[in-house]
C-alpha positions in Angstrom: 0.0 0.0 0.0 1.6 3.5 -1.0 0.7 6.6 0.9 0.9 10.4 -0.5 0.5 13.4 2.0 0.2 16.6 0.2 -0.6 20.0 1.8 -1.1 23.5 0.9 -2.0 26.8 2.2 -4.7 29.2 0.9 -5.2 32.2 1.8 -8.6 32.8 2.9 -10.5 33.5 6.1 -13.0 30.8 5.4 -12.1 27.5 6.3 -16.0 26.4 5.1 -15.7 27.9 1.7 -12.6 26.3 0.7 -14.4 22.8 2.0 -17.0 24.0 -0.5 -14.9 24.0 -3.3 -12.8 21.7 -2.7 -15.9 19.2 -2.1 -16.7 20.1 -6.3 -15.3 17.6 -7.7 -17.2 17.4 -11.3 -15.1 20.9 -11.6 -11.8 19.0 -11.2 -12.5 18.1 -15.0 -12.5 21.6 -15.8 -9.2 22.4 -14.5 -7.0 19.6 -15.4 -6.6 18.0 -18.8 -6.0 14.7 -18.0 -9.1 14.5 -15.3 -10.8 13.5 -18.2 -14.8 13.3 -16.4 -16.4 13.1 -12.5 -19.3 12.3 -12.4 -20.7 12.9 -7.9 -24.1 12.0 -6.9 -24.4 13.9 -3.9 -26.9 13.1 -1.1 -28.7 15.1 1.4 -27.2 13.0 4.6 -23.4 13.8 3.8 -22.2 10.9 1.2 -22.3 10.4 -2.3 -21.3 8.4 -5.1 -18.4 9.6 -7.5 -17.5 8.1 -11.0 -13.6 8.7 -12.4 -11.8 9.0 -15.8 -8.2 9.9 -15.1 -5.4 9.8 -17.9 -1.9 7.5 -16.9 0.5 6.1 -18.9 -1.7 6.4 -22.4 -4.4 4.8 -21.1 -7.3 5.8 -18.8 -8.0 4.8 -15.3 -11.6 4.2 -14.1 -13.1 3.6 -10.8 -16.2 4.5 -8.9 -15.8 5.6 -5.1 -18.1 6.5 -1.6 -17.6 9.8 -0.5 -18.2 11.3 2.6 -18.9 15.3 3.0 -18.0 16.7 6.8 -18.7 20.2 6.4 -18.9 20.9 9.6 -15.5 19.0 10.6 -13.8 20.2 7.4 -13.5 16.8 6.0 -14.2 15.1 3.3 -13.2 11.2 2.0 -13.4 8.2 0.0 -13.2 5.0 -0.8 -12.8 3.2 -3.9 -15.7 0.3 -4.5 -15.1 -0.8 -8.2 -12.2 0.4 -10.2 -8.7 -0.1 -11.7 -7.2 0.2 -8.5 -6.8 -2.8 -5.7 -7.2 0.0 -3.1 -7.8 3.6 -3.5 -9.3 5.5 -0.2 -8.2 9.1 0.7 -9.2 11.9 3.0 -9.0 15.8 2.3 -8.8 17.8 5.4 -9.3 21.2 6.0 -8.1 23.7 9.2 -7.6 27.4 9.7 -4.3 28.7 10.2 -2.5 31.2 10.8 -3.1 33.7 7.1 -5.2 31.5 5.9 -6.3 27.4 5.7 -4.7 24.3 5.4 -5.7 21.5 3.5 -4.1 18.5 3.5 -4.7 15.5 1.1 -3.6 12.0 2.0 -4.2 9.1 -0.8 -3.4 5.2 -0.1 -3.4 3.0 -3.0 -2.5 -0.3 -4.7 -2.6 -1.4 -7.9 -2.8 -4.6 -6.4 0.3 -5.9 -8.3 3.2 -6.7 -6.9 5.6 -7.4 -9.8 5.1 -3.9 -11.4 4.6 -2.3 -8.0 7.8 -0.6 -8.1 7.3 0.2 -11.9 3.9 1.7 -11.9 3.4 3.3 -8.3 6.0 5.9 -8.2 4.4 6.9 -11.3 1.0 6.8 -9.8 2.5 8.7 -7.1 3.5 11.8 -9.1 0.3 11.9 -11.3 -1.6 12.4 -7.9 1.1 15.3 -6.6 0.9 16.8 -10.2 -2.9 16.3 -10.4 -3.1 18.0 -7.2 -1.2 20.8 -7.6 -3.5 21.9 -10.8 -7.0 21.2 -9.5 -6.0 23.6 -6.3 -3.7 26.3 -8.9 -7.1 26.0 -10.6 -9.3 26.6 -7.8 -7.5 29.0 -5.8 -5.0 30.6 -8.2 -2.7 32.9 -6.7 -4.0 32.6 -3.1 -2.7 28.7 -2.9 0.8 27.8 -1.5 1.8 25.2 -2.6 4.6 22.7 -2.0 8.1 23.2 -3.9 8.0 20.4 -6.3 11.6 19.9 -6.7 12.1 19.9 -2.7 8.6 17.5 -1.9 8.6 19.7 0.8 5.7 19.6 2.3 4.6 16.8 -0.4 5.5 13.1 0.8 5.8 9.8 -0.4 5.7 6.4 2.0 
């Protein structure tokens, strides 16, 4: 199972409004080419039902995941229930700070391959960084901090 941590800081005074865009994901489409379609159902108690097309390695990764919407604890997650991947769950959370918010993305995954493990899921690894650095350039723009991509920063791998 890999794990990616990723955080950034926006500059905002409004920890729920950057849950509520964060929590758009058909807009992800919108921002990054190869986010090729979400589809979310969302429902009135707080989950939902979210179909993927990605883009990776000239093909296109599909899955279908539960999602869970905490506005009020400035979470939000999910959990991958039929897809390409073997595993695929996440959480986004969201906190004030100091100038602004924090959100912070973790992502665990397998491909549920072991001999191309090493092969395929560093690459996996930095189409989710990447990814995730456009969709919140796109959403935020100039009020996002994001990690230095050459250091990894505050952008980890485990």
């Amino acid at each position: 199972m890999r794990r990616v941590d990723f955080s950034a800081s926006i500059k905002s005074p409004d920890a729920a409004r950057v849950f509520d865009i964060l929590a758009d994901y058909p807009r992800y489409a919108q921002l990054v080419e190869d986010v090729h379609s979400v589809q979310l159902d969302r429902h009135p108690d707080g989950t939902g039902t979210s179909s993927w097309e990605v883009a990776f390695r000239g093909g296109v990764l599909q899955w279908t995941e539960e999602n869970w919407f905490d506005r009020d604890g400035l979470q939000m997650g999910f959990r991958q229930v039929e897809g390409d991947f073997s595993q695929f769950s996440g959480t986004w959370s969201i906190a004030p700070a100091q100038g602004g918010v924090t959100a912070q993305l973790t992502i665990e995954f397998d491909f549920g391959i072991p001999t191309l493990a090493k092969i395929v899921e560093p690459v996996c690894e930095r189409v989710l960084i990447e990814m995730t650095r456009q969709i919140l350039l796109g959403l935020f723009g100039e009020d996002v901090r994001l990690p230095d991509s050459s250091s990894g920063s505050t952008a980890c791998v485990t």
